[in-house]
C-alpha positions as CSV (number, residue, x, y, z in Angstrom):
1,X,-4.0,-5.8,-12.7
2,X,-3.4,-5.3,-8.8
3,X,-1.5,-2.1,-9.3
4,X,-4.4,-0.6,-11.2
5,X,-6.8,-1.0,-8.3
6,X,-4.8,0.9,-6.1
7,X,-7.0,4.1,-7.2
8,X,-6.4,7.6,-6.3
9,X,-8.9,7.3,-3.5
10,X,-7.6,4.1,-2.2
11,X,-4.3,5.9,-2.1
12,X,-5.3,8.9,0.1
13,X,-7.2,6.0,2.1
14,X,-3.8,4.6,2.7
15,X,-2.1,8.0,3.4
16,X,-4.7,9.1,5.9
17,X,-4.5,5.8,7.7
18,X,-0.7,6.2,8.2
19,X,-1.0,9.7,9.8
20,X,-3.9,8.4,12.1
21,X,-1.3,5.5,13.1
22,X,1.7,7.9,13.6
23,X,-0.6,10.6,15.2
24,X,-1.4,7.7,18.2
25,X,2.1,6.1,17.9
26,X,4.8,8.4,19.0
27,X,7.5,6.2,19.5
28,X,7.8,5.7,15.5
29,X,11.1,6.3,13.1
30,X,10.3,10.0,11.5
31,X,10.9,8.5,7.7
32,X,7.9,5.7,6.3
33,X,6.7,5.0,3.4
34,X,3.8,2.9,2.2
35,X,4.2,-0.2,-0.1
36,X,1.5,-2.7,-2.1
37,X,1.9,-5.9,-2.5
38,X,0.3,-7.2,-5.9
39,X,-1.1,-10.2,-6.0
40,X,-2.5,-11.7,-9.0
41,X,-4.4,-15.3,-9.2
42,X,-5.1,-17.5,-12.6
43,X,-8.0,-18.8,-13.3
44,X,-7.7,-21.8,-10.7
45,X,-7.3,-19.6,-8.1
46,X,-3.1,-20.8,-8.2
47,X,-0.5,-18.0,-7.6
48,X,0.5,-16.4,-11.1
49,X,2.9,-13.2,-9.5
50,X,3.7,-11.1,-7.0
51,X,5.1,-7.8,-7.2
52,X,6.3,-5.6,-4.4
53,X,5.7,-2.4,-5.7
54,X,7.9,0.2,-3.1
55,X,6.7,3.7,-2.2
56,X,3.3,3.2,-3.5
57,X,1.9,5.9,-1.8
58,X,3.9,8.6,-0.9
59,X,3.3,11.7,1.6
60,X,1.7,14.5,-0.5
């Protein structure tokens, strides 16, 4: 599923990307978070879901 590919590494990816953006954007709210949209396909390459999945990746 699209959830399950958001790995451990992926997620620390994610995290470390955010702090780079809001080390070189000052101007920014002091709360974020980080959330995934899941897409999954069928077999025709038609849409089949989407999930929002909220706080995917939090500060740690």
């Amino acid at each position: 599923s699209p959830e399950e590919s958001i790995t451990p590494a992926k997620r620390e990816r994610m995290r470390a990307t955010a702090s780079h953006y809001r080390q070189t954007h000052n101007k920014l709210p002091s709360l974020w978070r980080i959330d995934v949209v899941a897409v999954e396909l069928n077999q025709n390459g038609k849409l089949s879901r989407i999930e929002l999945i909220e706080n995917a990746v939090s500060e740690a």
